[in-house]
KOLMIMI-319368 format. One record per residue: residue in three letters; x, z, y of N, C-alpha, C in turn; residue number from 1. Coordinates in Angstrom, 1 decimal, padded with zeros to 4 digits. Layout:
<sites>
> rest, n.x, n.z, n.y, ca.x, ca.z, ca.y, c.x, c.z, c.y, nr
> ALA, X, Z, Y, X, Z, Y, X, Z, Y, NUM
...
</sites>
This chain:
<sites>
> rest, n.x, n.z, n.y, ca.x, ca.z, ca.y, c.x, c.z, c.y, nr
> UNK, -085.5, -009.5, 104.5, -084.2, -009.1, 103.9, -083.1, -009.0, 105.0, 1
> UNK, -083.3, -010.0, 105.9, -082.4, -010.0, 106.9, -082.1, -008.4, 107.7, 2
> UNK, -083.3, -007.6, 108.0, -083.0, -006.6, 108.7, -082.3, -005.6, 107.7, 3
> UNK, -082.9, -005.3, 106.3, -082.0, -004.5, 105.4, -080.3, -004.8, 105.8, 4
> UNK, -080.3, -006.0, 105.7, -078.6, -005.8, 106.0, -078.5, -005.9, 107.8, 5
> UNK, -078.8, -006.2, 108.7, -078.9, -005.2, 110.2, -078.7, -003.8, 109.7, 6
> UNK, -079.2, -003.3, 109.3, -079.3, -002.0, 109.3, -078.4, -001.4, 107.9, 7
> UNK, -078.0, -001.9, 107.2, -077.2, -001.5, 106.6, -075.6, -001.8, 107.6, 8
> UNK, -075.7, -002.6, 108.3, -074.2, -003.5, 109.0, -074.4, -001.9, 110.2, 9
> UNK, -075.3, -001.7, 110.3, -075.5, -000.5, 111.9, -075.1, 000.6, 111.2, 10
> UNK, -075.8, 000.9, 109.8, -074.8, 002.0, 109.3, -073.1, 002.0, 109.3, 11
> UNK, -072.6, 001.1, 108.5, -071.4, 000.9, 107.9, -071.1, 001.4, 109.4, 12
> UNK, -071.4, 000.5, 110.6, -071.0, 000.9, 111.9, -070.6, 002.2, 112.1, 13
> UNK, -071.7, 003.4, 112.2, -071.5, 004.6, 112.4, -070.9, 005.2, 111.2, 14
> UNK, -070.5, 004.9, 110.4, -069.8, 005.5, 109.1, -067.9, 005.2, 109.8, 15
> UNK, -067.9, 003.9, 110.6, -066.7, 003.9, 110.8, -066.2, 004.9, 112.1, 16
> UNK, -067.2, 005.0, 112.7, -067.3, 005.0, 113.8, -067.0, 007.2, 113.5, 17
> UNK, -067.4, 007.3, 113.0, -067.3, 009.1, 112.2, -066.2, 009.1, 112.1, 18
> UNK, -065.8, 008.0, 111.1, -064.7, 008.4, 110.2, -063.4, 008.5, 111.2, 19
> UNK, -063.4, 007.8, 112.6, -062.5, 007.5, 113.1, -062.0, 008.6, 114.4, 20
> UNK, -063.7, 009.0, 114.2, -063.6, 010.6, 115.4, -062.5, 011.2, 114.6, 21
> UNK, -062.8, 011.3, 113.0, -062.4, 012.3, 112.1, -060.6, 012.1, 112.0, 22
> UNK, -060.4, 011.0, 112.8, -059.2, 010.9, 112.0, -058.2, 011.0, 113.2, 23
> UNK, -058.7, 010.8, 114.4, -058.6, 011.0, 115.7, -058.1, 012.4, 115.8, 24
> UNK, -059.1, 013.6, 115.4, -059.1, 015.0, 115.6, -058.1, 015.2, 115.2, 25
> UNK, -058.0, 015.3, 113.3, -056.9, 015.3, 112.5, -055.4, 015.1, 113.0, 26
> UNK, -055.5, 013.8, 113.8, -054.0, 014.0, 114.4, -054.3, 014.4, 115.6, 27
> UNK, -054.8, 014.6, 116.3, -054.4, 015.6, 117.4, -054.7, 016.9, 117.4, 28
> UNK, -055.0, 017.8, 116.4, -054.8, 018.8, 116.0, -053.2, 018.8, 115.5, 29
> UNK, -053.0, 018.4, 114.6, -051.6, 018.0, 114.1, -050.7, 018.0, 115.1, 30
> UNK, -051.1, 017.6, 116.0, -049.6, 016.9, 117.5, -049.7, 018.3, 118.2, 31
> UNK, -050.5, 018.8, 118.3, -050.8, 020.6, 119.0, -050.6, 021.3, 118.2, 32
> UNK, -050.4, 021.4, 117.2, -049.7, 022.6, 116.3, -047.9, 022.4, 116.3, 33
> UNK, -048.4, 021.1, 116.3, -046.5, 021.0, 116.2, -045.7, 021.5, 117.3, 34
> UNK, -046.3, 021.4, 118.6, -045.9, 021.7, 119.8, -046.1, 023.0, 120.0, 35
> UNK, -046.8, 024.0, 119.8, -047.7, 025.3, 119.8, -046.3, 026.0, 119.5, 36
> UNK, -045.8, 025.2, 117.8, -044.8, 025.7, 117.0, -043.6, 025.6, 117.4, 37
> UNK, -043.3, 024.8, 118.5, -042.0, 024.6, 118.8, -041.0, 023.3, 118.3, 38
> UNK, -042.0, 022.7, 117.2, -041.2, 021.8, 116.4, -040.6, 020.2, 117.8, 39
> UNK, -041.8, 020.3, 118.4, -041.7, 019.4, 119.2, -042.2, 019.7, 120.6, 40
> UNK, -041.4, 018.9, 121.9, -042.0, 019.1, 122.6, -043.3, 017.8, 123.3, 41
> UNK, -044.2, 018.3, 124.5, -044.7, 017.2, 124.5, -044.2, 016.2, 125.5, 42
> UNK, -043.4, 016.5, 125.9, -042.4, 015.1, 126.2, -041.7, 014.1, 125.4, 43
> UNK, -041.6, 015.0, 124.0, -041.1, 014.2, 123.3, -041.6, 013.6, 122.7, 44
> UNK, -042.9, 013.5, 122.2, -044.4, 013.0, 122.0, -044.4, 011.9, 122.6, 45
> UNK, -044.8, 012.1, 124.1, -045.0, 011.1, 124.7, -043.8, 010.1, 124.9, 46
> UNK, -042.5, 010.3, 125.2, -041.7, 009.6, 125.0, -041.5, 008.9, 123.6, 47
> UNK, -041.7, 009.2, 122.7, -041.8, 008.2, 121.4, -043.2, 007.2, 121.2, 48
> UNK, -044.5, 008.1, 121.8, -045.1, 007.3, 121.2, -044.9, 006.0, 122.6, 49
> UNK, -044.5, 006.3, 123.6, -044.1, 004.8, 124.4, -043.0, 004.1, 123.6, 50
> UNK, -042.4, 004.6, 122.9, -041.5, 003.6, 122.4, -041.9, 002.9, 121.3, 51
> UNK, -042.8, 003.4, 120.4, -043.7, 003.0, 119.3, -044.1, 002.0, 120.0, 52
> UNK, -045.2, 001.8, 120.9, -046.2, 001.4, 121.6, -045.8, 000.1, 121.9, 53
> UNK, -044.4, 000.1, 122.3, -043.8, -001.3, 123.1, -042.7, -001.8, 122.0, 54
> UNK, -042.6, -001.5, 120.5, -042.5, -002.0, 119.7, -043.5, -003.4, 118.7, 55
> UNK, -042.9, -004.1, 118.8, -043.7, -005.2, 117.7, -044.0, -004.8, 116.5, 56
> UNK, -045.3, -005.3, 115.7, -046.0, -005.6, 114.5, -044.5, -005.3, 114.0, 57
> UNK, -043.7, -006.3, 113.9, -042.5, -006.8, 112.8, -041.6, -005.5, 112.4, 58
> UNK, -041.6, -005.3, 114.4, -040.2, -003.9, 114.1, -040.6, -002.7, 113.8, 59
> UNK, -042.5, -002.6, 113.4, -042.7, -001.3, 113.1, -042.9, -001.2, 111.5, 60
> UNK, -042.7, -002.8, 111.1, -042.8, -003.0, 109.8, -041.1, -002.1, 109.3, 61
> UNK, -040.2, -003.0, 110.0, -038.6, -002.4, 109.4, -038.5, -001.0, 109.8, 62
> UNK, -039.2, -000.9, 111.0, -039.1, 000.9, 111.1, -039.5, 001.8, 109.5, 63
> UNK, -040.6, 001.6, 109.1, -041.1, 002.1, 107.9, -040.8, 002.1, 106.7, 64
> UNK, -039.9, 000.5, 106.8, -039.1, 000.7, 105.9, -037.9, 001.1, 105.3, 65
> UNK, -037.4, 001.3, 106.6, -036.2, 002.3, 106.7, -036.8, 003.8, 105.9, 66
> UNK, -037.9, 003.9, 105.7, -038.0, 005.6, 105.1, -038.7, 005.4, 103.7, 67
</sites>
């Protein structure tokens, strides 16, 4: 019984492990159209997401909830 769940735990693994390529692509597809389009540039990109980045758990909680 022990290996059924090994190998179900190795699946769930690769199920996350997809899902996360998938979700990866999704926004960086997203961040190149935006840019493509003019909406943004990629300086500006990068300059936020450093500011995101060196923000705290807490302040990204009140960030969000400001919207």
């Amino acid at each position: 019984m022990n290996l059924f769940k090994d190998i179900d735990l190795i699946k769930q693994l690769s199920d996350l492990k997809n899902i996360d390529y998938r979700n990866t692509l999704a926004i960086a597809t997203i961040i190149e159209l935006l840019i493509e389009k003019n909406h943004i540039t990629r300086q500006e990109f990068i300059k936020k997401s450093k500011h995101l980045d060196r923000m705290s758990l807490e302040e990204l909680k009140q960030l969000r909830a400001r919207f």
